[in-house]
N, C-alpha and C positions, 0 to 999 in steps of 0.2 A: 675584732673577735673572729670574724671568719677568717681575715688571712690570718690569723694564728693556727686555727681548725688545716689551712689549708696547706699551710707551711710546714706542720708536723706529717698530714700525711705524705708530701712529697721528700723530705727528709726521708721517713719511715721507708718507704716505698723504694726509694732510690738505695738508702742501704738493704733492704732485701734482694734489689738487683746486683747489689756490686759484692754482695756474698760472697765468698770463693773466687772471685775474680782479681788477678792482679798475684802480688807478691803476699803473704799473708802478713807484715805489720801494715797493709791496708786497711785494712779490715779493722785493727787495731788501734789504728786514727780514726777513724769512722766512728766505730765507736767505741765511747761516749761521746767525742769530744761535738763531733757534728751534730749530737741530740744535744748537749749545752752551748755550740752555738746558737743555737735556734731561740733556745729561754734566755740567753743574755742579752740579744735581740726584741724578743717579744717584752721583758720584763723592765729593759731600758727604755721603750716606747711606749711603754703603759701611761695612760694619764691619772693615772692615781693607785693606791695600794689594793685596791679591794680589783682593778682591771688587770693589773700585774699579778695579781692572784687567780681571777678569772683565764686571762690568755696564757699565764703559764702553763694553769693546768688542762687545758685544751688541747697546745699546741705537744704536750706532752703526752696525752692519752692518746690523741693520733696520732701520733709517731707510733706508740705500740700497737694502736689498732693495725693500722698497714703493716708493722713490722712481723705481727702472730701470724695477721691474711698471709701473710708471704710464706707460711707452713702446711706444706703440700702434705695430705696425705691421711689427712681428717684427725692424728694423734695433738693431745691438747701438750702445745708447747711453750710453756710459760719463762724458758730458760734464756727465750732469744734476745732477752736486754737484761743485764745484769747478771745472765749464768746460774741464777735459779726464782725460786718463786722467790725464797726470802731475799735474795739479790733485785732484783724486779721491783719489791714494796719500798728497798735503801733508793734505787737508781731515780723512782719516781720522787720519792720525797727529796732527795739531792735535786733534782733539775725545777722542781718550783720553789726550792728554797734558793738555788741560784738566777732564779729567774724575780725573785723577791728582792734579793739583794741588788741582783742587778737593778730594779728600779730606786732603792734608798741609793746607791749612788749618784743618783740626779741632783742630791742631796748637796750643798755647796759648800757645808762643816766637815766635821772631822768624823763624824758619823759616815758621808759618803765617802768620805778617805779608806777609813774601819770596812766600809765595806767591799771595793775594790780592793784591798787589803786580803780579805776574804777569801774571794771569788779566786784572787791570785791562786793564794794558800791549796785553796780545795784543788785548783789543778796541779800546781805543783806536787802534793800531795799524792793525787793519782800518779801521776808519773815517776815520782819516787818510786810509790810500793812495785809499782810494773814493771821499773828499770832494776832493781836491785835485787841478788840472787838471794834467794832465802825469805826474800819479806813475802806477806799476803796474798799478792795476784802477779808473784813474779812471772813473767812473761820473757820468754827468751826472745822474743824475735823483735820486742818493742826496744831495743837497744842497741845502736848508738842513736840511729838515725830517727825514727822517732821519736824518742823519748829529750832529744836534741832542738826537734822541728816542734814539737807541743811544748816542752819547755821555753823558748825563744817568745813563741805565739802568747802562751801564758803571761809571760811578762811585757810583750806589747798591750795584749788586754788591758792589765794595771795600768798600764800609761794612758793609753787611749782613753779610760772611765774618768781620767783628771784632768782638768781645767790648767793647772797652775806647778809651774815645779815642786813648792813646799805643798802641796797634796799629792803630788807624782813619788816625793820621798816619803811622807809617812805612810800613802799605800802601801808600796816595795817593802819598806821596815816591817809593815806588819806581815806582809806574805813573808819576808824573810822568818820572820822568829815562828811564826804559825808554821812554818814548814820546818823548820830546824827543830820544833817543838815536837811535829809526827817524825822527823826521822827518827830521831832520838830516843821516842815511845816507843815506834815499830820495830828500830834495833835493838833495843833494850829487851822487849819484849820475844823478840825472835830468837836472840840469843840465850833465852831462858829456853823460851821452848824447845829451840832445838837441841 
């Protein structure tokens, strides 16, 4: 529990130093991705549901506590993870639900399969809407090369949460159709809107 506590605030912390520094699809990598590796860590080490819920949301709260400290200037800035408040309340509840999942993947049915599956899906997912021009949180700078290097990363994830080839492919299957599922919403939907 403490290194949970202690692992978010040095995440937290370290992305407030590396702020501005570097080329800006740093920053971009950073985060989220480095605030969900920390819960897919914490939540795959859990020894039980109710500790993977506990350390998640720990190592999750410090991460934001260090990351608000790191806002100089006494104005209250709730935008620094997620890009706003109501982004802030999705970003939290996404990383203890990834940090949830990550522990039913310990799972050795098809349940833990479903959920590696998932955990894929949800990053792929990010990385879609940020690579592609017109959808959500397009992001011009998150593409090629990032969106290349967290894509890749994503789908080592899935492999690494599986034991066995046949849960290594029903994982991948499910990230595939769950992600082929948001493009398809998100394009569909964009193309209305826009």
């Amino acid at each position: 529990m403490l290194a949970a506590f202690l692992g978010g605030l040095v995440v937290g912390l370290l992305g407030v130093l590396a702020a501005g520094l570097g080329p800006g699809w740093v920053g971009h990598v950073y985060d989220p991705y480095a605030y969900l590796a920390l819960t897919l860590a914490v939540g795959a080490s859990a020894s039980g549901f109710g500790w993977a819920l506990l350390t998640t949301f720990l190592a999750t709260v410090a991460t934001l506590a260090a990351a608000v400290s790191g806002v100089i200037g006494g104005e209250s800035r709730f935008d620094v993870i997620g890009g706003s408040a109501a982004g802030l309340n999705w970003t939290l509840a996404l990383l203890v639900g990834i940090g949830l999942l990550a522990y039913v993947t310990r799972r050795s049915d098809r349940w833990g399969d479903y959920a590696a599956g998932v955990i894929g899906a949800a990053l792929l997912a990010d990385v879609v809407d940020r690579a592609t021009p017109g959808f959500i949180g397009d992001e011009r700078a998150f593409w090629p090369l990032p969106a290349l290097l967290i894509g890749a990363v994503a789908v080592a994830v899935v492999i690494a949460l599986r034991g066995s080839a046949g849960a290594r492919i029903r994982a991948l299957a499910c990230t595939a159709v769950l992600t082929g599922l948001f493009a398809a919403a998100i394009g569909g939907w964009s193309a209305v809107a826009g």
